[in-house]
C-alpha positions in Angstrom: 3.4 -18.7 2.9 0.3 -18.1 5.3 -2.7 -16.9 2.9 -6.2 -15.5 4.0 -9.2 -17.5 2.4 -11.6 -14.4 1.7 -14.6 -15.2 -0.5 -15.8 -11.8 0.2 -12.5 -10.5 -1.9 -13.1 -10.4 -6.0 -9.5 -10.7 -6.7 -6.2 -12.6 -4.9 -3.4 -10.7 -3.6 0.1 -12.6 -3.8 3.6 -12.5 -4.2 4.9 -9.8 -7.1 6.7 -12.6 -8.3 3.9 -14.9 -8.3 2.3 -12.3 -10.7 4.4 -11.9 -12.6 4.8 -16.0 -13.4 1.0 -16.2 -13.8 1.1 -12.7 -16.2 4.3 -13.3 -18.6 2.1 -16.1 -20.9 -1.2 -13.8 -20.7 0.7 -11.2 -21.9 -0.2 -9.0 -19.1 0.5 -5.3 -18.9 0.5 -3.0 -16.1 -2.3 -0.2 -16.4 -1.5 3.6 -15.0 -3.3 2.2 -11.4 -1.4 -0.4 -11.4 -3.4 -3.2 -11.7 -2.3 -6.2 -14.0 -4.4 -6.6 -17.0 -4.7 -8.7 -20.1 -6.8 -8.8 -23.3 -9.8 -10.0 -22.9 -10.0 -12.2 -25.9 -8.3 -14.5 -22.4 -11.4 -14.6 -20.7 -13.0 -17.4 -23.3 -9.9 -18.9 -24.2 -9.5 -22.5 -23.2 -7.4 -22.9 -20.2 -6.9 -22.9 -16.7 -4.7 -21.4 -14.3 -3.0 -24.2 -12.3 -1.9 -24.0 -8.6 0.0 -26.8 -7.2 0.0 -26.9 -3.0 2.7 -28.8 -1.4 3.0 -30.9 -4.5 -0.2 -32.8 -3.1 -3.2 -31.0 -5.0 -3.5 -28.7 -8.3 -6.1 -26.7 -8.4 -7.5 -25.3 -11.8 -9.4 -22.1 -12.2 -10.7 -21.8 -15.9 -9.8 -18.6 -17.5 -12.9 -17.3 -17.6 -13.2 -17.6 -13.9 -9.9 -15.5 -13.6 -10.3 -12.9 -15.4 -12.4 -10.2 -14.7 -14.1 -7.7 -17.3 -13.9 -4.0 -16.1 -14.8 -0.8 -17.7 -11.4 -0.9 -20.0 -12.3 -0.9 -23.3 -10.6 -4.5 -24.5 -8.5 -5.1 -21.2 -9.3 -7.4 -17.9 -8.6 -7.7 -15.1 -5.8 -10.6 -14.1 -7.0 -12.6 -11.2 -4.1 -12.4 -9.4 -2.8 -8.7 -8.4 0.8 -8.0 -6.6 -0.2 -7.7 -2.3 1.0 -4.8 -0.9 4.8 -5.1 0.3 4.2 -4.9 4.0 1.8 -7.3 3.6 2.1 -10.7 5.7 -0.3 -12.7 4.3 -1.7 -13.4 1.0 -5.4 -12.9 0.1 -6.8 -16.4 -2.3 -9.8 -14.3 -3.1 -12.7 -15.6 -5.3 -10.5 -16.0 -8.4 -8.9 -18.8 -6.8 -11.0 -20.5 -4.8 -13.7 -20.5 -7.4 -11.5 -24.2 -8.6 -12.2 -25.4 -5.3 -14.7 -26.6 -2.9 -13.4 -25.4 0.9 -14.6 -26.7 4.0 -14.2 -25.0 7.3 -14.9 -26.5 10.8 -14.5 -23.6 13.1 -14.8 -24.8 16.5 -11.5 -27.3 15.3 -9.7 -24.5 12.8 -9.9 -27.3 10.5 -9.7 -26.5 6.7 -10.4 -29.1 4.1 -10.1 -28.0 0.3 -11.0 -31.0 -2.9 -11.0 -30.2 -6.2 -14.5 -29.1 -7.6 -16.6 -30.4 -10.3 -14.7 -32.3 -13.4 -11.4 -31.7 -11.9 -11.4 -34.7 -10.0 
């Protein structure tokens, strides 16, 4: 799966499927625009959202990194939304790599990602 590494995007844009792993144990419903949502009693809960690359590194974004108070009276936003279905690659927005530190070397399109702060 190729996947864009946007710090400039709130949110990350992935498989529908993907969702739909990370929303079934939040309890996430879909609101009339669409957007996944959950209660945000989630947002303080203790937790993380775990995602495992290549079976080498898992990364862990704390809950109340990934989700995201709106205007919704009681509902957040899930970190995660579906990407559109023409899409061909993913967005990792800040929602994700807020549970990592990323290091780019541009001239060598060299990308180097750790785990940050007490994951380690």
């Amino acid at each position: 799966m190729s996947v864009l590494l946007d710090t400039g995007s709130t949110l990350s844009y992935v498989d529908p499927q993907m969702v739909d792993i990370i929303a079934q144990p939040l309890l996430a419903t879909i609101d009339p625009a669409g957007n996944y949502v959950v209660n945000c009693a989630w947002h303080n809960a203790p937790g993380t959202i775990d995602i495992t690359f290549n079976d080498r590194m898992t990364i862990r974004v704390p809950f109340k990194d990934f989700i995201w108070q709106t205007d919704q009276k009681g509902y957040c936003l899930l970190g995660v939304q579906p990407a559109e279905p023409e899409a061909v690659d993913y967005v990792f927005g800040n929602s994700i790599l807020r549970g990592a530190y990323c290091e780019l070397a541009f001239a060598s399109f060299y990308l180097r990602m750790v785990l940050w702060g007490s994951q380690r």
